[in-house]
C-alpha positions as CSV (number, residue, x, y, z in Angstrom):
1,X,20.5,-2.8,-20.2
2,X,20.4,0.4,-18.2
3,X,21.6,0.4,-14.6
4,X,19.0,2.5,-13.4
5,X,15.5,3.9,-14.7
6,X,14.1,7.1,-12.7
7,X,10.2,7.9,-13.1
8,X,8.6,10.9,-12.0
9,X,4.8,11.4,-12.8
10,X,4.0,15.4,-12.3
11,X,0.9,17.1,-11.8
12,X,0.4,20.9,-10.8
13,X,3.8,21.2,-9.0
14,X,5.2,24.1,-10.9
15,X,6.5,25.6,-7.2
16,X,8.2,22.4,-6.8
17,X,9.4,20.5,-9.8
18,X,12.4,22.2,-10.4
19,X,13.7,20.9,-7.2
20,X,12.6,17.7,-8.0
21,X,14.5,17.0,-11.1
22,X,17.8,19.0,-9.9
23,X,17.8,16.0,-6.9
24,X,17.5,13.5,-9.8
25,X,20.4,15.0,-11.9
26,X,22.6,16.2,-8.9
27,X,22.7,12.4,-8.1
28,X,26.2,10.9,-7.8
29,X,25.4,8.0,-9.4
30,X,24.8,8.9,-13.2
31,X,24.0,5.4,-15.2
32,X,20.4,5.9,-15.5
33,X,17.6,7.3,-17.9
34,X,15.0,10.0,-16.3
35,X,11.7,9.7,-17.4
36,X,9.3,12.4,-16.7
37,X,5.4,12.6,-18.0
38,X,2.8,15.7,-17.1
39,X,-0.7,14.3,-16.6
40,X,-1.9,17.8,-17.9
41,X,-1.1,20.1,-15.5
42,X,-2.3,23.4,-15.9
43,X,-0.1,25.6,-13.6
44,X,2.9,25.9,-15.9
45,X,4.7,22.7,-14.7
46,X,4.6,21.4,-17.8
47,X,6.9,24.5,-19.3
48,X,9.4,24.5,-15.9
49,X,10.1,20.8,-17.0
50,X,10.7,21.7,-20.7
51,X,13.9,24.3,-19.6
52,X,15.3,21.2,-18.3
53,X,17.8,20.0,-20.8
54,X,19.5,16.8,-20.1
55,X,20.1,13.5,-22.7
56,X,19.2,11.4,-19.3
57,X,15.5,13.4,-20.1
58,X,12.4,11.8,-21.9
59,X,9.8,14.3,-21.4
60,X,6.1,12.8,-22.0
61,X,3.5,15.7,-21.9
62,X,-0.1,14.7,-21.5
63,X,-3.3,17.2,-22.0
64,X,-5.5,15.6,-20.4
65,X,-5.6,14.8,-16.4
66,X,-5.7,10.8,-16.2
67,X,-4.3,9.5,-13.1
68,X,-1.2,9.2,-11.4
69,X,-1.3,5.2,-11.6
70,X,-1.8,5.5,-15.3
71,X,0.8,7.9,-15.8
72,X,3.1,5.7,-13.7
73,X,2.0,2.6,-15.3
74,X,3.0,3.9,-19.1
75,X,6.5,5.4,-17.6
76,X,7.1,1.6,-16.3
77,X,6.3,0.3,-19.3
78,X,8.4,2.5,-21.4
79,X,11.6,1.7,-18.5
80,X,14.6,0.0,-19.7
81,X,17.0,-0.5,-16.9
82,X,17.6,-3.5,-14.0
83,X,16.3,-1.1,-11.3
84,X,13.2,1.6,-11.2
85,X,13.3,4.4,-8.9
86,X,10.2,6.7,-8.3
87,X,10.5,10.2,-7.5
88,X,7.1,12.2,-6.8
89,X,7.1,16.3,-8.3
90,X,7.1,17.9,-5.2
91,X,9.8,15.6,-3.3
92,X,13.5,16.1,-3.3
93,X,16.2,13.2,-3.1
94,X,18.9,12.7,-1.2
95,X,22.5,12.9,-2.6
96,X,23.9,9.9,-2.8
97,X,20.6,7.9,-2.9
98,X,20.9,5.8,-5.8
99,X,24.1,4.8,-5.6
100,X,23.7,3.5,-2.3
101,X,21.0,1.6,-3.1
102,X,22.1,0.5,-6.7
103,X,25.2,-0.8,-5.0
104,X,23.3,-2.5,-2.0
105,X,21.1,-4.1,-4.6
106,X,23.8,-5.4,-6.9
107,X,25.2,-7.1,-3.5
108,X,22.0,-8.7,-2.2
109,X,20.5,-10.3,-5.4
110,X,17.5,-11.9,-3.3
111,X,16.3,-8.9,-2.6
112,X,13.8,-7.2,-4.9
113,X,13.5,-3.7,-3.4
114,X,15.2,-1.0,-1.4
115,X,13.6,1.6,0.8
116,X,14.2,4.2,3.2
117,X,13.1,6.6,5.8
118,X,12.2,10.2,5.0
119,X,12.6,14.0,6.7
120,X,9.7,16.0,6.2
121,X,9.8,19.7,4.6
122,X,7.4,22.6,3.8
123,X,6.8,24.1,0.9
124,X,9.5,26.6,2.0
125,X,11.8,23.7,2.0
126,X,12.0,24.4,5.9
127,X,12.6,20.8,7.9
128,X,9.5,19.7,9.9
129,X,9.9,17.8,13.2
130,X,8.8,14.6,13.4
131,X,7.0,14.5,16.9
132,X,4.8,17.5,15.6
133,X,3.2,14.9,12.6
134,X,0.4,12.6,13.6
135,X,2.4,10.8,11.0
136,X,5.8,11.7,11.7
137,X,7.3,7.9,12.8
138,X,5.0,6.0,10.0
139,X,8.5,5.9,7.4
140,X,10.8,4.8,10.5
141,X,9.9,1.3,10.8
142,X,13.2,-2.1,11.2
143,X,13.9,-4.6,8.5
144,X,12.0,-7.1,8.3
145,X,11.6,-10.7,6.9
146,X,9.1,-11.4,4.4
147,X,7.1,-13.4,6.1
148,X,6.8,-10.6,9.1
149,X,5.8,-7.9,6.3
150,X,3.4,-9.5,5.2
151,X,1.7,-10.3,9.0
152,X,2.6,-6.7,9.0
153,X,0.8,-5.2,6.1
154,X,-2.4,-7.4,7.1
155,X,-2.3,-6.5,11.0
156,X,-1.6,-2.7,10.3
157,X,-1.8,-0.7,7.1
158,X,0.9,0.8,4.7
159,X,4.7,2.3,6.5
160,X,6.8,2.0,3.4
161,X,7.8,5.2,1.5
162,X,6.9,4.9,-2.0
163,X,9.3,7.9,-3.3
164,X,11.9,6.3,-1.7
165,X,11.8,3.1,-3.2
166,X,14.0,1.2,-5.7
167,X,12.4,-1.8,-6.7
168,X,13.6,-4.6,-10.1
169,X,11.7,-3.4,-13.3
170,X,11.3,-7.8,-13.3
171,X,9.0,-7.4,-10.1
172,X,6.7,-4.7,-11.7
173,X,6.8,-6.6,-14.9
174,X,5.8,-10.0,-13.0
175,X,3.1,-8.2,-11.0
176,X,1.4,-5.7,-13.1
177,X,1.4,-2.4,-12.8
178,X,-0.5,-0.1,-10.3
179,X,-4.1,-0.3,-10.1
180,X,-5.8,3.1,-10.6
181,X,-9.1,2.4,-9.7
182,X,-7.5,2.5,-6.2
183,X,-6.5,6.4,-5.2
184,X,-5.4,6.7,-2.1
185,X,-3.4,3.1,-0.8
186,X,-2.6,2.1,-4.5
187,X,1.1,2.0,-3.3
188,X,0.2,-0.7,-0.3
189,X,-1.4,-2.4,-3.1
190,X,1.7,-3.1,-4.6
191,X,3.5,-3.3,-1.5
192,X,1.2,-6.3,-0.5
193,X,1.6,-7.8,-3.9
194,X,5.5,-7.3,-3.9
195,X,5.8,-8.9,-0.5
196,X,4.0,-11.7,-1.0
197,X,6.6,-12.8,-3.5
198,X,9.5,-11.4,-2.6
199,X,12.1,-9.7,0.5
200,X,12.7,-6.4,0.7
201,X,15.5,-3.7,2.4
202,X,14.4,-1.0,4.3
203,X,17.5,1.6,5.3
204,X,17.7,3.2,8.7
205,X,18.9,6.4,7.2
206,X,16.4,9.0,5.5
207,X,16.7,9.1,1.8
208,X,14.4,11.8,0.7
209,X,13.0,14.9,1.8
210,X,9.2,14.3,1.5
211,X,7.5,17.5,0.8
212,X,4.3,18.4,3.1
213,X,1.8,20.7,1.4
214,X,-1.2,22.2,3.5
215,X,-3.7,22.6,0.3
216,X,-6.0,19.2,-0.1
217,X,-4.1,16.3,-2.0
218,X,-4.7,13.1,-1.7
219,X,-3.1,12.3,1.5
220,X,-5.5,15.3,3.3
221,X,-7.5,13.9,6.0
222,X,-11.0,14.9,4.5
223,X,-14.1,13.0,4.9
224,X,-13.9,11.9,1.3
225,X,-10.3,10.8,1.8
226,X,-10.7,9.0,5.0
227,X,-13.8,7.4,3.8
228,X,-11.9,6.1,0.4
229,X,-9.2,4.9,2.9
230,X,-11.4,2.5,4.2
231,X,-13.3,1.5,1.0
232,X,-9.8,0.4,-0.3
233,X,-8.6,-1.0,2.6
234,X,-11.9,-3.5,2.3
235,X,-10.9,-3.9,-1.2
236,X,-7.3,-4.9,-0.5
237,X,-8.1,-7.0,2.6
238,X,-10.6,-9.2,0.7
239,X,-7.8,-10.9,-1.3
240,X,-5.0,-10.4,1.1
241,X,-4.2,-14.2,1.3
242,X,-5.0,-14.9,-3.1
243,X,-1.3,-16.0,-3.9
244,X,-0.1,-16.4,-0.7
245,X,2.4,-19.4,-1.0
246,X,1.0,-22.2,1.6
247,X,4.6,-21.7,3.4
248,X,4.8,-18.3,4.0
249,X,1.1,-18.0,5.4
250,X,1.9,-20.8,7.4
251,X,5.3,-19.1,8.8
252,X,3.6,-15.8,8.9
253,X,0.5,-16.9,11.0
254,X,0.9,-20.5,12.4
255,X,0.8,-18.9,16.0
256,X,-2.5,-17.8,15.3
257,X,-3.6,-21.2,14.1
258,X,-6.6,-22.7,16.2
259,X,-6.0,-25.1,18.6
260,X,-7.3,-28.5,17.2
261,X,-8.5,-31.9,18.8
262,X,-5.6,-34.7,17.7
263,X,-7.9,-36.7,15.2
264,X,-9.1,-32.9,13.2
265,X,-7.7,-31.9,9.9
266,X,-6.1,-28.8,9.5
267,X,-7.5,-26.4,6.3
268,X,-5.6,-23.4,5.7
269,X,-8.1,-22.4,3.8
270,X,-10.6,-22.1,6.9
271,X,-7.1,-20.5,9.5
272,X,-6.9,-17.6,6.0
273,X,-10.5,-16.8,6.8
274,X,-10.1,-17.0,11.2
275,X,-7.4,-14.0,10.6
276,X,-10.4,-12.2,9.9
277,X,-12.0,-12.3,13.6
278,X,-8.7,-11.7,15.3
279,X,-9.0,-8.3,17.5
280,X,-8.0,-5.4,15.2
281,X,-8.5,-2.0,16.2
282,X,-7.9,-0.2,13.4
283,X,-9.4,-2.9,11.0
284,X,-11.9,-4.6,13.0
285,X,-15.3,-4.2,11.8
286,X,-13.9,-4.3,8.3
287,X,-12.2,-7.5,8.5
288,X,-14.9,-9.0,10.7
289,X,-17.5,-8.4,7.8
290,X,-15.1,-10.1,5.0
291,X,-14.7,-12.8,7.3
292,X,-18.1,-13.0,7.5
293,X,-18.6,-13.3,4.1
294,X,-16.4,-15.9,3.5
295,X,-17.6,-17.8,6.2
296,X,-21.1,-17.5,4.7
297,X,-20.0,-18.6,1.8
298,X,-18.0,-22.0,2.9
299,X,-21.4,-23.3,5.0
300,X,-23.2,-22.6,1.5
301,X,-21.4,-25.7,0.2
302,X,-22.3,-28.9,1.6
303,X,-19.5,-31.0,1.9
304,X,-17.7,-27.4,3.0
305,X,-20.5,-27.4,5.9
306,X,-20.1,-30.9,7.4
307,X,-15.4,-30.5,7.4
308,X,-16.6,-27.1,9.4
309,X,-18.7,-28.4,11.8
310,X,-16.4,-32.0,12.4
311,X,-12.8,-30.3,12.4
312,X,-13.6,-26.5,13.5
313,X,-17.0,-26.5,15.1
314,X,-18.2,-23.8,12.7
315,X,-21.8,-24.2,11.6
316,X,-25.3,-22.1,11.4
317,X,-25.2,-21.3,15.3
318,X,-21.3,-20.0,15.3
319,X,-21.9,-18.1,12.3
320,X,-25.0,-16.5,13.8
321,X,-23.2,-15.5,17.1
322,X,-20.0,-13.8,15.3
323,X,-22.5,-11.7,13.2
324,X,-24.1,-10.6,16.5
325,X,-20.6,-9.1,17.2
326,X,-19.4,-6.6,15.0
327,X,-20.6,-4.8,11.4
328,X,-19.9,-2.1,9.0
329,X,-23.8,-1.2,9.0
330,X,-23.9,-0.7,12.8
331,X,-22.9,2.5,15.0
332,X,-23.3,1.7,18.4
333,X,-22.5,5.6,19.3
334,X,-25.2,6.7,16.7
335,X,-27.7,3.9,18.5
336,X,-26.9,5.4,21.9
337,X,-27.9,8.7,20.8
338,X,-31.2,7.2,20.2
339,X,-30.6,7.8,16.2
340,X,-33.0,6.0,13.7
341,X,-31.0,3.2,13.8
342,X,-32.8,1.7,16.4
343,X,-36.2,2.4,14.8
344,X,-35.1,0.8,11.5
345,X,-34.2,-2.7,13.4
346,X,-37.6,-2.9,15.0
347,X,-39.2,-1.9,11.9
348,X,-37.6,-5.1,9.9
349,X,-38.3,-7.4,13.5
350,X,-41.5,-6.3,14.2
351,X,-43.3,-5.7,10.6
């Protein structure tokens, strides 16, 4: 088996892609196969990639524009070695990158990924400060325990730098690949998914130079963007806790746990769904309307409806007053413009 298997999908990064690859193959650390696929670019990338001559290289051109998780999902599958690293087009490693982390790795068996922090270029290759970046701090975050990523990831959102990472090909292979229906947070998808089974490293150094490009990508803040952000984030939230082993929610969340009369029965099933309702300001009215849901659903069920109402107090008149608080269908600042969302109430009280 192969030490090490690097995978960079490329799309429309001819200015950048040479750069990209000579980080890969300046690497001090050599043990390792380089797999490259175009998902049919159509600015010449696909040609800068092809003067590349290397026997590390496996060049997969594609015509047609698919996808970055399906192009990253087929490179995964066609990976041989222990380790995968991921290198985006338009980013630049490190030297010394996979060595330190192939060696950290080989050290710390438990642990089933390695990331690190980034600096931030142009596309002049000129060194952005971090302070001037809304998002400057978001790669700079401690090491923590497994149980205290996942309270992170659920509490917050994604901090982890995917083209950083160095993750076991076993981990991918035991929890699928990426899911390309998602296209802007399908990294904290697998994030999520990876935490929830196993620890991970995160390095205080910076391991990358992560390339900032003012045209619109993906990670632009348009309307469209932001508004997928939060579609996804719904979508990811909804089955945060599917899978969850019984002892890391419990060591993740117990001091949120509800406060219980001695002769109740505790249901983790019902504390999964009260993480819902607890303040969020980033993720408040989203959570608030899956917890409702699942709320909603659990009073459906008779025998559901009476262990609510005997062990948690939760029955019609708690579920009506939590969906008096918060929803996704509600803008208070559109109602206090005196917007037609106060006219469409009365009309379905009134009529």
């Amino acid at each position: 088996m192969l030490p090490i298997s690097v995978v960079m999908p490329s799309y429309n990064h001819a200015p950048y892609v040479s750069r990209a690859i000579e980080s890969v193959l300046r690497q001090s650390f050599g043990e390792y196969e380089f797999l490259i696929a175009d998902d049919g670019s159509n600015d010449g990338t696909r040609d800068i990639i092809q003067t590349f001559h290397d026997k590390r290289i496996q060049f997969f051109p594609h015509q047609n524009n698919r996808g970055a998780c399906t192009v990253h999902n087929e490179l995964l599958a066609q990976a041989k070695g222990k380790y995968v690293a991921l290198i985006n087009s338009d980013d630049m490693w490190m030297e010394g990158k996979l060595e330190k982390q192939f060696n950290y790795l080989e050290k710390n068996n438990h642990m089933a990924g390695y990331f690190g922090r980034a600096v931030f270029v142009n596309a002049q290759d000129v060194v952005l400060k971090k302070d001037s970046l809304s998002f400057g701090r978001i790669f700079d975050q401690p090491n923590r325990t497994q149980a205290e990523w996942v309270r992170f990831f659920f509490d917050h959102s994604n901090c982890l730098c995917h083209p950083s990472s160095m993750i076991k090909r076993e981990c991918y292979s035991s929890l699928g690949g990426y899911n390309n229906r998602f296209r802007q947070l399908p990294d904290f998808d697998m994030w999520v998914r990876l935490v929830k089974k196993y620890p991970i490293y995160v390095d205080n150094d910076p391991l990358i130079y992560f390339r900032i490009l003012s045209k619109k990508n993906t990670s632009s803040s348009t309307l469209e963007n932001n508004m997928r952000v939060m579609n996804e984030h719904y979508l990811i939230a909804e089955n945060f806790f599917e899978d969850l082993s019984e002892t890391l929610f419990k060591e993740a969340f117990s001091d949120r746990f509800c406060d219980l009369p001695a002769d109740a029965v505790r249901d983790l099933r019902v504390e999964k769904i009260l993480q819902y309702f607890v303040e969020n300001d980033n993720l408040g009215k989203i959570y608030q309307q899956i917890g409702l849901q699942k709320i909603f659903s659990e009073l459906n069920d008779s025998t559901r409806n009476r262990f609510l109402k005997e062990n948690y107090c939760i029955d019609d008149q708690y579920f009506q007053n939590i969906s008096g608080k918060k929803s996704l269908f509600y803008d208070q600042r559109l109602d206090e413009k005196g917007s037609v969302v106060k006219k469409i109430i009365r009309k379905f009280l009134y009529l």
